[in-house]
C-alpha positions in Angstrom: 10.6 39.4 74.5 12.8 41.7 72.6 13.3 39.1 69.9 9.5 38.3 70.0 9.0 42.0 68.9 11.2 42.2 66.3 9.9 39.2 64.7 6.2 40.7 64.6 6.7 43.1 61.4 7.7 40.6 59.5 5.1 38.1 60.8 2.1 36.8 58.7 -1.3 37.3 60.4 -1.8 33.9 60.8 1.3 33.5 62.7 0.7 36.2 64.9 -2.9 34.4 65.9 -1.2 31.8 66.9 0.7 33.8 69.0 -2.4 35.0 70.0 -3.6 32.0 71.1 -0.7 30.8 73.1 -0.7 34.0 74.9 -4.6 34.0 75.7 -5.9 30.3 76.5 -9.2 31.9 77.4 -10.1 34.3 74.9 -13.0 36.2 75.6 -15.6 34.9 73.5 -16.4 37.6 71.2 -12.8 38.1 70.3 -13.1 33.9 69.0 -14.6 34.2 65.9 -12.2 36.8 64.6 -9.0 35.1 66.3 -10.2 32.2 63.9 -10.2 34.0 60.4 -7.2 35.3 60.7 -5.7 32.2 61.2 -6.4 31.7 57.9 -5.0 35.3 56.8 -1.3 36.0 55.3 -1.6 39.5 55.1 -4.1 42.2 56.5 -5.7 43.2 53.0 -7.0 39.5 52.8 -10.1 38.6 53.0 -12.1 36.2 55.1 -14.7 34.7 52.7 -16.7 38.3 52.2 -15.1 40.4 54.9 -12.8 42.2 54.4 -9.2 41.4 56.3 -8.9 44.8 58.0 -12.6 44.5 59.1 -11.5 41.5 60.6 -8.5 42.9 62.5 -10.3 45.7 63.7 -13.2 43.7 65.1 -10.8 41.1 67.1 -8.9 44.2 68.3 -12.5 45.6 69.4 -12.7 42.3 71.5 -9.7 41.5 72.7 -9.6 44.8 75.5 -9.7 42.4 78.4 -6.4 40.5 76.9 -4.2 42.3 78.9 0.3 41.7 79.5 3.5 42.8 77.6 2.9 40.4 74.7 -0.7 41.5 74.2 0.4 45.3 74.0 2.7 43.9 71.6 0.6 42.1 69.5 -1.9 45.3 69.6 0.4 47.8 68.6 1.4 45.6 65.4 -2.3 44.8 64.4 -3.0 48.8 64.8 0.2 49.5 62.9 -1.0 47.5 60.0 -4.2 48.9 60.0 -3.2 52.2 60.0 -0.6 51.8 57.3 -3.9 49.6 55.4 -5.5 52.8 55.7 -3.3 55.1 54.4 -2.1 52.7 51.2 -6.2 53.1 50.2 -6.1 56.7 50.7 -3.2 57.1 47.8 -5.0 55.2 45.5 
């Protein structure tokens, strides 16, 4: 797992939807349709079609609360990281 979490960083956000999905067979259903555009996302500040990538983050994070477990904490606190550090980068400019 320690390896896992070093890896995430680095990881594109497709990659780590993957992982997502390997994790959480059953994904609850509203979390879906989010856990599916960013399987086509490299980085957060892409977009899917007209929304914006860190809309789309946000929203699966907003869904995924019953995905519970070590990789899912994981997984969370990189997606938050990323948005937060998303966040900041807009505020400078």
């Amino acid at each position: 797992m320690e390896q896992f979490k070093a890896l995430l960083p680095g990881a594109p956000i497709y990659q780590i939807a993957v992982t997502i999905e390997d994790a959480w067979p059953h994904p609850y259903f509203g979390a879906k349709p989010y856990l599916n555009a960013m399987r086509s996302m490299a980085k957060i500040t892409n977009p899917y079609f007209q929304d914006p990538g860190p809309e789309i983050v946000a929203k699966f994070l907003a869904n995924a609360s019953t995905w519970r477990g070590e990789t899912a904490r994981a997984v969370k606190k990189e997606l938050n990281r990323r948005l937060k550090e998303n966040e900041m980068e807009g505020k400078e400019t």
